[in-house]
Steps between C-alpha positions, in 0.01 A plus 500: 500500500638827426595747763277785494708830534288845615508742239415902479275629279661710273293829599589407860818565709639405782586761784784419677658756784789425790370339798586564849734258678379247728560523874783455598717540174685765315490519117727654256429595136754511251544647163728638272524782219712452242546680133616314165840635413599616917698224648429652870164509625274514820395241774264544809386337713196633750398320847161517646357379838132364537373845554600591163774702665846523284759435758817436289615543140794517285594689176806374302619552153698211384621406134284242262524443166096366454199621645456089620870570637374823725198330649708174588777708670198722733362152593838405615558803673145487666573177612817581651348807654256269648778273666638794645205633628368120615834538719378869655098394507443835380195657665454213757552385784817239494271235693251516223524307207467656150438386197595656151327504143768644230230613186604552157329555213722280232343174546775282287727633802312422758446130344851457425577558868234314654646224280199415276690684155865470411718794478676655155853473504543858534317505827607190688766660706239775631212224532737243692562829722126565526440106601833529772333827641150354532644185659689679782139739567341179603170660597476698162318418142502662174171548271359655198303828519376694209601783370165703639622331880825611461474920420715653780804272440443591110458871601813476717701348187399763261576759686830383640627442152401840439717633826142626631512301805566701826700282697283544842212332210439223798425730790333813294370363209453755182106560434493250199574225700331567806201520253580184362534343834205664655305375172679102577382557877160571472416237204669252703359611880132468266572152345586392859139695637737707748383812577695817654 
């Protein structure tokens, strides 16, 4: 018998926004910006607690010479930022235990490193990184989001590339991103039927 798959009618879509973190865990979402022709290019990474909160972030620019190149090497840096912060239990308690959710939104990343895809020979150093990183942040996982779930790392990319970033960006964010997050809040705190 054939396996029946769910399909969208074409004059239908799908709304997908970021979700707020369970209890007790942390996540980070990663992206990258990068331009054909510019060998260096951006990577963030931006850490949110289950009140939506952004507690932690990072901003790097980093050389790649493919845009599949620049999102592999801000999943490897999210994941080491994770480790480190695993180590520091970053807005916690040190008794309590936390767990971590790394999102990105390149799926064929995320698969290679959860080990259901193989990796292009041009990535397979920075995957078997990615795969060491996850292993020693034993209470972390790494998933796909969408592109529509994952606008304030995107934001944060594009604008770091551009040298717009402020670099206090995690404790004042600028006004397009504290729309955006305010926007990811209050969809998610809805979907969840919390109320301020």
């Amino acid at each position: 018998m054939a396996e029946l798959k769910k399909t969208i009618p074409p004059n239908q879509s799908v709304l997908v926004r970021w979700k707020l973190p369970d209890k007790d865990e942390l996540k980070i979402n990663v992206d990258a910006s990068w331009f054909p022709g510019e060998f260096l290019c951006s990577i963030v990474g931006i850490v949110s607690d289950p009140s939506g909160k952004v507690v932690e972030g990072f901003a790097y620019e980093v050389r790649a010479s493919s845009s599949l190149q620049a999102e592999a090497l801000s999943l490897l840096h999210g994941l080491s930022y994770l480790r480190e912060l695993d180590t520091q239990h970053v807005g916690r308690e040190k008794s309590q235990r936390v767990s971590w959710v790394c999102e990105s939104d390149c799926s064929t990343l995320v698969d290679i490193v959860m080990g259901r895809a193989d990796s292009p020979w041009d990535l397979e150093e920075i995957m078997e990184r990615c795969k060491a990183e996850l292993a020693l942040c034993k209470s972390a996982r790494v998933v796909f989001c969408p592109h529509k779930a994952n606008r304030a790392a995107d934001w944060l990319a594009r604008t770091h590339r551009a040298k717009k970033l402020p670099s206090n960006w995690v404790s004042y964010p600028p006004l397009s991103l504290s729309e955006i997050l305010c926007s990811d809040l209050f969809i998610s705190m809805n979907e969840c039927n919390i109320y301020f």
